[in-house]
C-alpha positions as CSV (number, residue, x, y, z in Angstrom):
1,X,-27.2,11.4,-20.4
2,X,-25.1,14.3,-18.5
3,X,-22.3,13.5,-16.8
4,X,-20.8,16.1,-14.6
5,X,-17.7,15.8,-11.8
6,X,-16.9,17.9,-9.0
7,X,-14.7,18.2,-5.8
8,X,-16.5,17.7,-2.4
9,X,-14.6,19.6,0.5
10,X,-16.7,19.1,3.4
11,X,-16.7,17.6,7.1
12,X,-19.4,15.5,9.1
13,X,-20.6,15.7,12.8
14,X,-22.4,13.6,15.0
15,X,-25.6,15.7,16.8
16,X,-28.4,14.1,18.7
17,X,-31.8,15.2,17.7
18,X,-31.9,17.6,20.4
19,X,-28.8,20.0,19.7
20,X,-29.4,23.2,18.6
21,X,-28.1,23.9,15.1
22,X,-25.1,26.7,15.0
23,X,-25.3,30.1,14.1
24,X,-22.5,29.7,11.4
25,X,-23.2,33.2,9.6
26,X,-21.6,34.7,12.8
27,X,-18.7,32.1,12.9
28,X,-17.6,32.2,9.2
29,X,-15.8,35.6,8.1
30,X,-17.7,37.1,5.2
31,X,-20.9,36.2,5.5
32,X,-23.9,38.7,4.7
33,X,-26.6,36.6,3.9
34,X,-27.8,32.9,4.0
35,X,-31.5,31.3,3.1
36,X,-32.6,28.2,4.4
37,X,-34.6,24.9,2.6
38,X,-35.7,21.8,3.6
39,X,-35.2,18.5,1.3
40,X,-36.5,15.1,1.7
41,X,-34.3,12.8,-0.4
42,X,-33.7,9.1,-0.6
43,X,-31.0,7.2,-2.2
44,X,-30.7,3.6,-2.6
45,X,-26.9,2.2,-2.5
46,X,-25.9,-0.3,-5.0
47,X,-22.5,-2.8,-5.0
48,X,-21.6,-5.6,-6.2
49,X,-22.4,-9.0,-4.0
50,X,-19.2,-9.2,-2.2
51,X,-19.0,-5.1,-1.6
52,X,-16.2,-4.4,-3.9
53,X,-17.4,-0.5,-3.8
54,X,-17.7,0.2,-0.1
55,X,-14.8,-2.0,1.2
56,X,-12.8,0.3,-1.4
57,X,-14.8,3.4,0.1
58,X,-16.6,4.1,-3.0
59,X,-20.5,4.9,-3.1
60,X,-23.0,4.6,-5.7
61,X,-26.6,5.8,-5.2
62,X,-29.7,6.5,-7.0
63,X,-31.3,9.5,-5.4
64,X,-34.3,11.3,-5.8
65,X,-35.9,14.4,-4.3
66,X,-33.4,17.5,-3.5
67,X,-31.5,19.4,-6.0
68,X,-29.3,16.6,-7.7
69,X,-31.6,14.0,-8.1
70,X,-29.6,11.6,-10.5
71,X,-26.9,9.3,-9.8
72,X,-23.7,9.6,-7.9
73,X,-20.4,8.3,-7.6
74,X,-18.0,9.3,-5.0
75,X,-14.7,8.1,-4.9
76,X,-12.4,7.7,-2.0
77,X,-11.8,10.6,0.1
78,X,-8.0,13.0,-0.3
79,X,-7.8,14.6,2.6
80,X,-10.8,17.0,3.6
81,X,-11.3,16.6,-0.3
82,X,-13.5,13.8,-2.5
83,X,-14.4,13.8,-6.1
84,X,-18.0,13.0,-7.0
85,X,-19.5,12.3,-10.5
86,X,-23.2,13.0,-10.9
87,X,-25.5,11.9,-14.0
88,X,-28.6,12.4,-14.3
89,X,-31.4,9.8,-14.9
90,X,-32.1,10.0,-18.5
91,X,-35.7,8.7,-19.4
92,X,-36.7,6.2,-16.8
93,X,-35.7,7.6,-12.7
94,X,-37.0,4.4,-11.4
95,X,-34.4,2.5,-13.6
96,X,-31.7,0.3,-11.1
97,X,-29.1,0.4,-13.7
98,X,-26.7,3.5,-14.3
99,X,-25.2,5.0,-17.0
100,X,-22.2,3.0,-18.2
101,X,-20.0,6.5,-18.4
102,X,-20.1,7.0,-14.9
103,X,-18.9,3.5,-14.0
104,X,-15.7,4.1,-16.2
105,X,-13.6,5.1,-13.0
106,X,-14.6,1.9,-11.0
107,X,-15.1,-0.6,-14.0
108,X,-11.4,-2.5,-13.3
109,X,-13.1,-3.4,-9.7
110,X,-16.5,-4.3,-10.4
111,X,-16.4,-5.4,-14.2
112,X,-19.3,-7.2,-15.3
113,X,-20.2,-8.4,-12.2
114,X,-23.5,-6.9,-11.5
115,X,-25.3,-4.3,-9.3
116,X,-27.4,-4.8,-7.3
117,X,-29.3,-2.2,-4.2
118,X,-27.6,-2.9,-0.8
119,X,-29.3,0.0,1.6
120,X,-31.7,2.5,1.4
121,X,-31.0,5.9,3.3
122,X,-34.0,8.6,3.6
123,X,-33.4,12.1,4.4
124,X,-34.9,14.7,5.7
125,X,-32.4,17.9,5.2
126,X,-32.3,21.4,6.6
127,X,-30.3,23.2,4.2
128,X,-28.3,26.5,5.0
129,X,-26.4,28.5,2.2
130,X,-24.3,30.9,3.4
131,X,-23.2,33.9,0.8
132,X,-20.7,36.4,0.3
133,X,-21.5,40.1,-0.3
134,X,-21.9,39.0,-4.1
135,X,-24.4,36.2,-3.4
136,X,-22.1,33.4,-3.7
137,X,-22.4,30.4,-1.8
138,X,-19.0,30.0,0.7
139,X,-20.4,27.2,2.4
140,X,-23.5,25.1,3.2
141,X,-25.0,23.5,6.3
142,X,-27.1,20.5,6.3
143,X,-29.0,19.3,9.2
144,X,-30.1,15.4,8.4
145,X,-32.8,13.5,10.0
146,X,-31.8,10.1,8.7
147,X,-33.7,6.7,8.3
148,X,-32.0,3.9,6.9
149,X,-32.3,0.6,6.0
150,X,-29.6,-2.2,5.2
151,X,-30.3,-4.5,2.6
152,X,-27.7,-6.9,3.4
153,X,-28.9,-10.3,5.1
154,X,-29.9,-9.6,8.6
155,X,-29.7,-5.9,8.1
156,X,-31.5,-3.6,10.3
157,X,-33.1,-0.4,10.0
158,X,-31.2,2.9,12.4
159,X,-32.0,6.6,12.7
160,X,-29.7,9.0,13.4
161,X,-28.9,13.1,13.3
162,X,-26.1,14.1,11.7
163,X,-24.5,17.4,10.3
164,X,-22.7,18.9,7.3
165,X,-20.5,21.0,6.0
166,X,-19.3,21.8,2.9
167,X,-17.1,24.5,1.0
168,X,-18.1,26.2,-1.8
169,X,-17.0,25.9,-5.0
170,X,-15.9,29.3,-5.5
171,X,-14.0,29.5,-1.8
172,X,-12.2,26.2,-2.6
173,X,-8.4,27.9,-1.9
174,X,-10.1,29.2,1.3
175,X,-11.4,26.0,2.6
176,X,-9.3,25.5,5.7
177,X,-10.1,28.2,7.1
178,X,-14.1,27.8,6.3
179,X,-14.1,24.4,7.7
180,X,-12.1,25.3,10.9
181,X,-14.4,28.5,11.4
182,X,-17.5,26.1,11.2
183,X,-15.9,23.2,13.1
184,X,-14.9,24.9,16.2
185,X,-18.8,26.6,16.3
186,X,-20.1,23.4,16.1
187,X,-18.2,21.7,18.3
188,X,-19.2,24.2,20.7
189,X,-22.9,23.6,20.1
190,X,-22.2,19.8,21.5
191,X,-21.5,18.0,18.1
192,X,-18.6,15.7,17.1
193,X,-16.7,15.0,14.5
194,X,-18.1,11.8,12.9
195,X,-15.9,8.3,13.3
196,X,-18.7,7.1,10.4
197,X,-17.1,8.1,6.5
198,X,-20.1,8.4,4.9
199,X,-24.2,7.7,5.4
200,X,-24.3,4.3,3.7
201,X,-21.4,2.6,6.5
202,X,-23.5,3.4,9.3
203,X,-27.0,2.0,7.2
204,X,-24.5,-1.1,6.7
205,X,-23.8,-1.0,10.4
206,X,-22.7,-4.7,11.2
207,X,-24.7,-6.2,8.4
208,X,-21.5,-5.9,6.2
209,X,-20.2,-9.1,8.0
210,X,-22.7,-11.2,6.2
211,X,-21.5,-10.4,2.5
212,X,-18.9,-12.3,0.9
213,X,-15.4,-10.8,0.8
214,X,-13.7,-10.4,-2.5
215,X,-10.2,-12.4,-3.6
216,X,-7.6,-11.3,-1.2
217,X,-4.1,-12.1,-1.7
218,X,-3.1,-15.4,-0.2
219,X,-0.8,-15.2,3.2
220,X,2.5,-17.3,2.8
221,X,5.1,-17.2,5.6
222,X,6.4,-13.6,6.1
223,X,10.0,-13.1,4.9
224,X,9.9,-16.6,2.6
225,X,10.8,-15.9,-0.9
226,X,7.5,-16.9,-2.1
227,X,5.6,-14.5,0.0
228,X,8.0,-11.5,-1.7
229,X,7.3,-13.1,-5.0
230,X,3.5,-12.9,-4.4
231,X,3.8,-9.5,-2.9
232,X,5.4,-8.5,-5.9
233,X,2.7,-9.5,-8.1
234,X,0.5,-8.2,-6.5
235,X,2.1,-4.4,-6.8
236,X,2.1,-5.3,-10.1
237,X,-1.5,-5.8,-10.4
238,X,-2.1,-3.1,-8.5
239,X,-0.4,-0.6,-10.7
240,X,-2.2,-1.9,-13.8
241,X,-5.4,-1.9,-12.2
242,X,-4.8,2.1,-10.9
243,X,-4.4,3.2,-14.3
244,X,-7.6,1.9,-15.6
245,X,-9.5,4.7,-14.4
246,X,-6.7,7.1,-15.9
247,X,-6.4,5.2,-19.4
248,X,-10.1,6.3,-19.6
249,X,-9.7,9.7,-18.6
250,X,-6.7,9.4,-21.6
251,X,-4.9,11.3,-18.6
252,X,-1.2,12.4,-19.8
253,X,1.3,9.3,-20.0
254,X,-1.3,6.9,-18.6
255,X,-1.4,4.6,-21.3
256,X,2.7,4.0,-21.6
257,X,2.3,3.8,-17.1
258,X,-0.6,1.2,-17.9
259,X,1.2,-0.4,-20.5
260,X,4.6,-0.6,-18.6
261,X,2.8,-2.3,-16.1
262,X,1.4,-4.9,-17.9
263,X,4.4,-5.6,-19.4
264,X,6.2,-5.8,-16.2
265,X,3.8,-8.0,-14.5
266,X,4.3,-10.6,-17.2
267,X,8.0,-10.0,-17.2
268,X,8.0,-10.9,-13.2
269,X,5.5,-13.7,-14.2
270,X,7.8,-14.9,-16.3
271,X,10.7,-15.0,-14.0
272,X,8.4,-16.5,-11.0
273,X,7.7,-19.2,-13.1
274,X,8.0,-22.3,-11.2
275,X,7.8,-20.3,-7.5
276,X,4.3,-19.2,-8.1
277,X,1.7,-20.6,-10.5
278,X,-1.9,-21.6,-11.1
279,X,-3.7,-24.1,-13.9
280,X,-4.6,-20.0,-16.2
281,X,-0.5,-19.3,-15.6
282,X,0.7,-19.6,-18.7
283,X,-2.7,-18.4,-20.5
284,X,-2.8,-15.6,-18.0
285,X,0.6,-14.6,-19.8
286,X,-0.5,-14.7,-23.1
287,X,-3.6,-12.1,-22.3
288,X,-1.2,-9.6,-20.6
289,X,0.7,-10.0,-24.0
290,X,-2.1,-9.0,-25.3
291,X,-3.5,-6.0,-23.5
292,X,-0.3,-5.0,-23.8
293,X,-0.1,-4.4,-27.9
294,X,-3.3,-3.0,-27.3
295,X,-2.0,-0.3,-25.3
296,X,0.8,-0.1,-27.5
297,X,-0.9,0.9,-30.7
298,X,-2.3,4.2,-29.3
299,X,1.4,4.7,-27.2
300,X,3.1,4.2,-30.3
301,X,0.4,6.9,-32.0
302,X,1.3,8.8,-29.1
303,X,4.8,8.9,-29.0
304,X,5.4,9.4,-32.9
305,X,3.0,12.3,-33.0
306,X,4.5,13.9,-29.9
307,X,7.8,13.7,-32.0
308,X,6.5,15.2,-35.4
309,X,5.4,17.7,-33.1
310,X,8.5,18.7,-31.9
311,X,10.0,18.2,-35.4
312,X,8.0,21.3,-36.9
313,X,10.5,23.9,-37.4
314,X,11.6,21.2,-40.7
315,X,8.9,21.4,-42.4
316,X,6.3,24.1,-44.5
317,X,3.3,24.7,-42.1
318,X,0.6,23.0,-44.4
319,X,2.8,20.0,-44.2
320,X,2.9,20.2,-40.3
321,X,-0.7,20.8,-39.9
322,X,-1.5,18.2,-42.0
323,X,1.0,15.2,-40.4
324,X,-0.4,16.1,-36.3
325,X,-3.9,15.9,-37.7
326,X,-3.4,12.9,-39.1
327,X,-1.5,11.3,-35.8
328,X,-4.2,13.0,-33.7
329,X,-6.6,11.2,-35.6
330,X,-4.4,8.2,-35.1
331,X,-4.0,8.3,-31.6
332,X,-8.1,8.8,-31.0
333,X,-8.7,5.7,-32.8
334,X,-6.4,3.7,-31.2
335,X,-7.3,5.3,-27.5
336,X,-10.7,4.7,-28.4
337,X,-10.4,1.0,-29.7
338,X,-7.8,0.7,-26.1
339,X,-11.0,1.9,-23.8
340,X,-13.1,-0.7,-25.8
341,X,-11.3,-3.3,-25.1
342,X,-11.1,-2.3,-20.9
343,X,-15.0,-2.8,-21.3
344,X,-14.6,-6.1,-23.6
345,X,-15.1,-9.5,-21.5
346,X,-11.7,-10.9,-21.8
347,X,-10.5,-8.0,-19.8
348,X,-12.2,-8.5,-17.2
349,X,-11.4,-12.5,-17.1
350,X,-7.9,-11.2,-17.2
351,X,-8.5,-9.2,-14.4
352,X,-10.7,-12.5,-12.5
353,X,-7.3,-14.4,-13.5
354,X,-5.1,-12.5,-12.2
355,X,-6.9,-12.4,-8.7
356,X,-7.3,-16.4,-8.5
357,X,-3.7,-16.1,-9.3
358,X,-3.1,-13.9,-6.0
359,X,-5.5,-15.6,-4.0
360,X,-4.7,-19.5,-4.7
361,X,-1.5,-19.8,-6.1
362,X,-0.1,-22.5,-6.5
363,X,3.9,-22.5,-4.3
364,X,7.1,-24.5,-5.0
365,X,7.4,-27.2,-2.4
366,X,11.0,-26.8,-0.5
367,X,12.6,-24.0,1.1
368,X,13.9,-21.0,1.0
369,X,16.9,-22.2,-1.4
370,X,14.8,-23.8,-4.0
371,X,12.8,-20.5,-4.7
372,X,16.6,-18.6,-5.0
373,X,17.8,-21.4,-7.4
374,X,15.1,-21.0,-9.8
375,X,14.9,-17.2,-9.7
376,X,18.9,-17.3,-10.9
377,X,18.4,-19.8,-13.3
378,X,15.6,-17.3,-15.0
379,X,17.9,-14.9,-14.4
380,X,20.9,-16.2,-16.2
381,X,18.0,-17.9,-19.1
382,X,17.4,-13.8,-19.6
383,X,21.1,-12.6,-19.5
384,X,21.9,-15.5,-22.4
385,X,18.7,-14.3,-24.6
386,X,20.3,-11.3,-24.3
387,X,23.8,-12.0,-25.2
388,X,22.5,-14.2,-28.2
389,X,20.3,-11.4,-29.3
390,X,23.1,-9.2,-28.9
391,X,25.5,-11.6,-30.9
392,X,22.8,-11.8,-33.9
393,X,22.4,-8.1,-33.9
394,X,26.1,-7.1,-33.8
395,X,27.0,-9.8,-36.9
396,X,24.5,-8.2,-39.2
397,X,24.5,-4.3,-38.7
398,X,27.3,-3.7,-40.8
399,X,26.1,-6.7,-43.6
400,X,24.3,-3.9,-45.5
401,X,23.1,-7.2,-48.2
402,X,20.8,-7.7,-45.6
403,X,17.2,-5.7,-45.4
404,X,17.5,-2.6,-43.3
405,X,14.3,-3.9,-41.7
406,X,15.8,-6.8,-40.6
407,X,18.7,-5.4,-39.1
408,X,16.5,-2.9,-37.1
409,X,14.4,-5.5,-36.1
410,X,17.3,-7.3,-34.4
411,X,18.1,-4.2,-32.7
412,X,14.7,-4.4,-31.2
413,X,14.8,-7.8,-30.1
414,X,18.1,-6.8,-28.0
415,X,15.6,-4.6,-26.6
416,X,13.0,-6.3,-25.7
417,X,15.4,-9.1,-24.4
418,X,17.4,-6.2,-22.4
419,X,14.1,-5.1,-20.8
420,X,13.5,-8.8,-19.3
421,X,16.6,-9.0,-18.1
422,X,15.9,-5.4,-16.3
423,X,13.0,-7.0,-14.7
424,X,14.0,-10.1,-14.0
425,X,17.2,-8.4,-12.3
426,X,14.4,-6.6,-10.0
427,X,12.2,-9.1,-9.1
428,X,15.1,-11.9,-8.1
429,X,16.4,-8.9,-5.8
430,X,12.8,-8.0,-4.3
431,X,12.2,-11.5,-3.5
432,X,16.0,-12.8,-2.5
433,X,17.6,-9.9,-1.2
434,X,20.3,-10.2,-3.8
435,X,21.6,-7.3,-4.5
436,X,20.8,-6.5,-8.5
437,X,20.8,-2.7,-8.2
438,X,23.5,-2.2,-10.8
439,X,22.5,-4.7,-13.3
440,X,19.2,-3.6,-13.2
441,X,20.3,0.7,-13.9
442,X,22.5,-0.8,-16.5
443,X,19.8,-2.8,-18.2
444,X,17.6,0.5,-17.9
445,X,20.3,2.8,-19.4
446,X,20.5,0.4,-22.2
447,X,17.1,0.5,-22.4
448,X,16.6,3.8,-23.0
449,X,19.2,3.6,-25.8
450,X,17.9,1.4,-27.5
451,X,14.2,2.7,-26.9
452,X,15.4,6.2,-28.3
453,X,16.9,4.2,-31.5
454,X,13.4,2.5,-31.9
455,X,11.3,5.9,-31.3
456,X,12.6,6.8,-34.5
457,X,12.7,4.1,-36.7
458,X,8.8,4.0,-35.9
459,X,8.5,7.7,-36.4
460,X,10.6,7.0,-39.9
461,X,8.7,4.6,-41.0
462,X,5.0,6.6,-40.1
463,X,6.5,9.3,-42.6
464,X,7.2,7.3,-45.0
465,X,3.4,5.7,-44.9
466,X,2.0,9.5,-44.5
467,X,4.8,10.5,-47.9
468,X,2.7,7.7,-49.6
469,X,-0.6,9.0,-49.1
470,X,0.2,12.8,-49.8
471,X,1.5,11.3,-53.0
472,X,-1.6,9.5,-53.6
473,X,-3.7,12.8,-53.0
474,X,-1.0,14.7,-55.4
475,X,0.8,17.2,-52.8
476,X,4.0,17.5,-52.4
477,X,6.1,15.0,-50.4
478,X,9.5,17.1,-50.1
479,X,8.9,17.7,-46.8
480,X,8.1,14.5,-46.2
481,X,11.8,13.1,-47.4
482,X,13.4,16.2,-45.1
483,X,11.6,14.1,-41.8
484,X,12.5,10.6,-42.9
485,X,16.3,11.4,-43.9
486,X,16.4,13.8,-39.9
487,X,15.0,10.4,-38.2
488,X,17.1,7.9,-40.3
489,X,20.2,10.1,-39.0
490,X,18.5,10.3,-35.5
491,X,17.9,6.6,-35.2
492,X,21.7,5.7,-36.4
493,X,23.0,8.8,-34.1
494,X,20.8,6.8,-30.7
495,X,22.7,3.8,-31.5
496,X,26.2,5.8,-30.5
497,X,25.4,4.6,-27.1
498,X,25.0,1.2,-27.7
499,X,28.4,-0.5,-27.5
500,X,28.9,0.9,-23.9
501,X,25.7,0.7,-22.3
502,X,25.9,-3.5,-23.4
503,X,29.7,-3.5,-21.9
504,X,27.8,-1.6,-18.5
505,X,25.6,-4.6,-18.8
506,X,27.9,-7.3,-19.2
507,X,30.1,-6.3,-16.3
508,X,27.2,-5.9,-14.5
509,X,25.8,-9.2,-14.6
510,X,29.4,-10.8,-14.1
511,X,29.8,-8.8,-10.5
512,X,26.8,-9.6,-9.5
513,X,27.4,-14.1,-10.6
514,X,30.2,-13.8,-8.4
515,X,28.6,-13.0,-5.1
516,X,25.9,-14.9,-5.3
């Protein structure tokens, strides 16, 4: 199976079956030659039950006849621009289940839920390519004759003309002018732009009024705390769910975005606790946990090979190459296992979770001043984690009888305990208006101290496990000890920071107790 993806710039017009077609060879600059075709295709539309494709302006179809027979997936439109993915039918056309890879970029909507055909759309096209002196295409014109048929309870069947345009893919930097050249010619043949986005919403027609409507986030009173605390959430999930399709892509820096969304979203779950819940609250929690290490095993791979990049002028070349292959080879594994699990089950009951979260959630009786008095209260529960963690850390740096691990790993926990109280600081100030601006840049400029003093204990410590293996295979391993000692340095050096970015923090919090 062949999967292949490609940018659509085109535009649609509404003709009635007795307009003359344009004469766009004479409207377009540069055209010499065109040849004509005629098509008859059909395509059958597939969604899930409650339309989760459409109402998000996302097609899939099955088509046959034409010159791309196969299936198709067009995503949402960017301006005059719209990506589609094609694939082509493998051994069995008649087969009404596509190929898995093409659903990768629309998996986090529809999940397992399944597919089934929702309209049928028949075509009869009149195709025009028009070419350059070279005998590429610049653009081609379609003429449809289109039947259609919704599949949707009471669905009808509707007939209609319409034409298209689209830019080739060689004239792509020259597609405004193309499309206003063609547009104004066939405007002035009698046709209009088209109010319909695409074939299968005007097969739907009404009929899309009888399917069920997906989870939809619950309306509270606008302006209440616990409406901003469910609107926040839901940004949350919205974020994690828009880098789905980009974790599978393994687009740059998607799976830290991903992964710092997750993390956030349990963060604010954590400090909603008690404003917003449901019976799979505290479960719920534990999965985003979860997903979260999972996308922290390949950012981690990520981030320590990025480093041991940058680190090459230390080392002998052999030693270099040898170190990136073997985080390259770390970070495919764990990007790989990462995608695995976005197609595993208990993904997508995290996902179903999180939208019965959103949908029926279950709100803190009282007003206004009830929701305020528990957001503090989490608020001050994540500035005394903090303080403790800070306490514990500060006491046993300098007792050098204790393991180095140890000591490190309290560092870490001021960390992680600095980056709730970040988020916490945010979401009590989205949903009260308090304003936590400074304690929350504080928190983050500790945060990235302390994230900088992690980045290279982790990369220490992956020397040290690639110096054992090198041993094991009898090279040399004085390189090795020349990147473990430059990171130990490093990771101590990070820490410079430390004692006034907690101070920044501590003041902070103080200034902002006293006005609330």
């Amino acid at each position: 199976m062949n999967t292949d993806a490609h940018t659509e710039i085109e535009a649609k017009f509404a003709a009635t079956p007795e307009t003359e077609p344009p004469e766009l060879a004479g409207a377009i600059e540069g055209v010499v030659s065109e040849s004509s075709d005629i098509h008859f295709l059909s395509a059958v539309y597939f969604d899930t039950e409650d339309l989760r494709l459409t109402r998000n302006k996302i097609t899939l179809r099955r088509r046959t006849g034409g010159k791309d027979a196969g299936w198709h997936l067009k995503l949402p439109k960017q301006g005059a621009h719209r990506m589609e993915l094609q694939a082509d039918f493998g051994p069995d056309a008649a087969t009404d289940v596509p190929p898995p890879d093409l659903l990768g970029p629309v998996r986090s909507l529809i999940r397992d839920l399944p597919l089934a055909p929702i309209a049928q759309v028949d075509n009869e096209r009149h195709e025009t390519v028009l070419h350059d002196a070279d005998g590429t295409a610049i653009a081609e014109f379609c003429d449809d004759h289109v039947t259609a048929w919704s599949l949707l309870p009471y669905g009808e069947r509707t007939s209609w003309r319409e034409w298209e345009v689209e830019v080739g893919s060689a004239y792509t930097d020259d597609a405004q002018r193309i499309l206003e050249a063609a547009t104004s010619a066939i405007v002035d043949k009698g046709a209009v732009v088209a109010d319909s986005p695409s074939k299968l919403a005007t097969a739907l027609g009404d009929s899309i009024a009888n399917a069920p409507t997906p989870p939809t986030v619950k309306k509270l009173k606008k302006g209440s705390p616990a409406a901003a605390v469910l609107q926040a959430l839901a940004a949350n999930r919205d974020r994690l769910v828009a880098m789905d399709p980009a974790v599978r892509r393994d687009d740059w820096d998607s799976v830290h975005q991903m992964r710092v969304a997750t993390r956030e979203l349990r963060s604010h779950m954590r400090t909603f606790d008690g404003i917003i819940t449901n019976e799979n609250y505290t479960h719920l929690g534990g999965e985003l946990k979860h997903l979260a290490g999972v996308l922290g095993v390949a950012r981690d791979a990520e981030v320590v090979g990025e480093r041991l990049a940058a680190l090459a002028p230390l080392v002998d070349a052999p030693t270099h190459t040898r170190i990136t292959g073997s985080m390259a080879d770390a970070y495919r594994t764990a990007h790989s296992d990462a995608v695995a699990f976005l197609d595993s089950p208990r993904y997508f009951a995290l996902l179903a979770d999180l939208d019965n979260l959103l949908a029926s959630p279950t709100v803190t009786s009282g007003k206004g001043g009830a929701a305020r008095k528990i957001l503090l209260q989490h608020l001050g529960s994540a500035y005394e984690l903090l303080l403790n963690r800070h306490t514990k850390a500060i006491a046993e740096w300098s007792d050098t009888d204790l393991p180095l691990e140890q000591r490190e790993r309290n560092i870490h926990d001021v960390r992680k305990a600095v980056k709730r109280l970040r988020y916490s600081a945010e979401a009590a100030g989205q949903a009260t208006g308090l304003n936590t601006k400074k304690l929350y840049l504080a928190c983050k400029n500790l945060q990235t101290v302390l994230g900088d003093f992690q980045d290279h204990v982790t990369t220490r410590d992956v020397v040290l496990r690639l110096a054992k293996d090198a041993r094991a295979h009898g090279e040399d391993t004085f390189s090795y000890g020349v990147l473990y000692q430059h990171e130990q340095r490093a990771s101590e050096d990070a820490l410079m920071g430390y004692e006034d970015g907690f101070a920044a923090v501590r003041t902070a919090y103080k200034k902002l107790m006293k006005k609330k």
